[in-house]
N, C-alpha and C positions, 0 to 999 in steps of 0.2 A: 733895554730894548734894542740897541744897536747892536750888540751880536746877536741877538734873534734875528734882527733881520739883516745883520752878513751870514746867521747862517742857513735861513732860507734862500737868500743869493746865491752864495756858492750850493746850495742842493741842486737851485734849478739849473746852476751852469754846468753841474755836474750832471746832472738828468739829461740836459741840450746834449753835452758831451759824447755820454752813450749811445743816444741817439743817434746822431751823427755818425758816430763808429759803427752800429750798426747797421744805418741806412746804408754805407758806402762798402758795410762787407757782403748784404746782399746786393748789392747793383754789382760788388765785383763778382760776386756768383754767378749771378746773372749772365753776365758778359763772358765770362771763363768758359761757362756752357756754349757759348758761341753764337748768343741770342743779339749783343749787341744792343748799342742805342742810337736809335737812326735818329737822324734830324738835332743831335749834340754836340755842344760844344765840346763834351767831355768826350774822348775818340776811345777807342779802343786800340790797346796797344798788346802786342803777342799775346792775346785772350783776355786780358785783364783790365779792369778796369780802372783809370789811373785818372788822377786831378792835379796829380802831382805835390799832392800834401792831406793830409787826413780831414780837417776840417771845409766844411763848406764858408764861404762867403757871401755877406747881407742877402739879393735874391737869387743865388746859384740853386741852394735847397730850396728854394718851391719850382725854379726851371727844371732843375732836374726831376722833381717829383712830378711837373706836367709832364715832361718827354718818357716817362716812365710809364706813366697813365696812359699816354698815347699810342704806347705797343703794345700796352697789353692785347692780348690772343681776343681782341675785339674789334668789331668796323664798325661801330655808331659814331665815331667823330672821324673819321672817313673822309676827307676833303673831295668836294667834287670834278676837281680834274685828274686826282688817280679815281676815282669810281667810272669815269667816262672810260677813262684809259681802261681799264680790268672789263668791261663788258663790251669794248671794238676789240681786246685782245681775243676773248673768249667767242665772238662772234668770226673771230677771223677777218677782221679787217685791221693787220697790222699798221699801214701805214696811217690813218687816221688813227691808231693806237697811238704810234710812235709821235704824232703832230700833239695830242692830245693830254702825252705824259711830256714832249719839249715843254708845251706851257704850263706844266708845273715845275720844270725842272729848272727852268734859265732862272725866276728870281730866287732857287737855293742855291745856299753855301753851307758848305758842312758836311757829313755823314749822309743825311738826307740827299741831299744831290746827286751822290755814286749808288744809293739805293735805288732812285728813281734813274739813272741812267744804265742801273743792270733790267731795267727793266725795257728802259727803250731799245738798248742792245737786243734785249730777245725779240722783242716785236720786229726790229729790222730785220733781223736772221732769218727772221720765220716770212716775211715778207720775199726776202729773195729767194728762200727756197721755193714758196708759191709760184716763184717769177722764173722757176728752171736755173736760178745760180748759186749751184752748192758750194764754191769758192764762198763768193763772198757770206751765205749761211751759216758756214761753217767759220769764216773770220770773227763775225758779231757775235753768234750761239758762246761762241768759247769766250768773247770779251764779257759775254752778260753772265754768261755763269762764276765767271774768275771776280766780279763784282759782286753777286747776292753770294758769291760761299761768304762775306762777312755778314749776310741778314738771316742766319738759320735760326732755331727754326720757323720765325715769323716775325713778320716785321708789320708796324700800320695795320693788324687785324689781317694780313695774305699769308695764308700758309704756303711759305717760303722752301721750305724742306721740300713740299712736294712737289712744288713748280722747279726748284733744282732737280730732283731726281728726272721726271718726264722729262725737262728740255732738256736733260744730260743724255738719256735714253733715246730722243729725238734725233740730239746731235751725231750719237752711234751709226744710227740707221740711214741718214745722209752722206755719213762718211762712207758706210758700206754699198752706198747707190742705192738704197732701198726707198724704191717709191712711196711717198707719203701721201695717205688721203684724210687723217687726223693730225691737229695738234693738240699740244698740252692746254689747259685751260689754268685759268688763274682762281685758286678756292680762297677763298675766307674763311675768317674764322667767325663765326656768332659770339656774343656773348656766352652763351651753354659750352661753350668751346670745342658744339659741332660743328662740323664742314659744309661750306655750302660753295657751289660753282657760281661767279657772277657776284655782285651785289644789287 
C-alpha cells in the first residue's frame, strides 16, 4: 500500500507541477502580448512575465489567479473609486476625476499604482488643456500615456488600447494648436467583451 500511495503522491505532485508550468506559460503569454498584470506583485519585465523561478509559492497561485481574474476584459468587480473616476473622466470634469482616481491611488503599491496614476496624468492633461495651457497638457498627456503603454490592451475591465490611441491623437492635435471641443472617453469592457462608454 505504501508505494500506491507514494505513487499517487508523486502523480499529484507531478499534476501540481504541470500545472504550474502551465499557468505561468500563459500569464507569460499574457504579458509578452503586452496586457500585463496590474495591481501584482509579480511585474513585468521587457514583456515577459517573470517570478524569477518556475514554481509558485504556498498563496502566490491563488494571488495571482485573483489579479488575473481581476483583468480580465470585464468591470463587474470594478472598485468604486476607479468607476467614480471613469464617469467625472467621461463627463469632463478632470479634476474631480483626478481627486477621485488620487484616492485610490495613494493606499497602492505595485503595478496598480502607475496604472492608476497614467490615468490621473490624463485627467490633469486634459484638465489644463480645458484651462488654455497646452504646455503643461502636453507635459501630463505624454506622462500618462508613457505609463498605460504598460496597460494595453485592457487593464480593470477599461479598454486601454483605445483610451491610448484618442489621448495620443488628442495629444497631436494640441501640439498642432488645434482647438479642442471633444475628449477621449474612458470604455469598458462588458463581460460579452463589448464596449461600453462610462460604467
Amino acid at each position: 500500500m505504501d508505494g500506491q500511495e507514494r505513487h499517487e503522491g508523486s502523480v499529484d505532485q507531478e499534476f501540481l507541477a504541470r500545472g504550474e508550468e502551465d499557468f505561468s506559460r500563459r500569464a507569460r503569454r499574457s504579458t509578452s502580448q503586452g496586457q500585463g498584470i496590474a495591481g501584482s506583485r509579480f511585474p513585468r519585465h521587457g514583456g515577459a512575465f517573470d517570478t524569477g523561478r518556475t514554481r509558485l509559492r504556498g498563496n502566490e497561485r491563488e494571488e495571482l489567479i485573483a489579479l488575473l481574474r481581476r483583468n480580465a476584459d470585464h468591470a463587474p468587480g470594478m472598485d468604486e473609486l476607479l468607476q467614480r473616476g471613469i464617469r467625472l473622466f467621461n463627463q469632463r470634469e478632470f479634476f474631480r476625476c483626478h481627486e477621485a482616481l488620487e484616492e485610490a491611488w495613494k493606499p497602492e503599491r505595485g503595478p496598480r499604482r502607475l496604472f492608476l496614476q497614467a490615468l490621473i496624468h490624463l485627467a490633469v492633461g486634459f484638465y489644463h488643456c480645458q484651462r488654455g495651457n497646452p504646455v503643461g497638457a502636453d507635459r501630463q498627456l505624454r506622462k500618462g500615456l508613457k505609463k498605460l503603454a504598460a496597460y494595453l490592451p485592457s487593464c480593470e475591465g477599461i479598454d486601454t488600447a483605445r483610451l491610448y490611441q484618442e489621448s495620443g491623437e488628442a495629444l497631436e492635435r494640441i501640439e498642432a494648436a488645434v482647438p479642442r471641443s471633444t475628449y477621449p472617453q474612458i470604455h469598458t469592457l462588458s463581460a460579452a467583451g463589448s464596449k461600453q462608454t462610462g460604467v
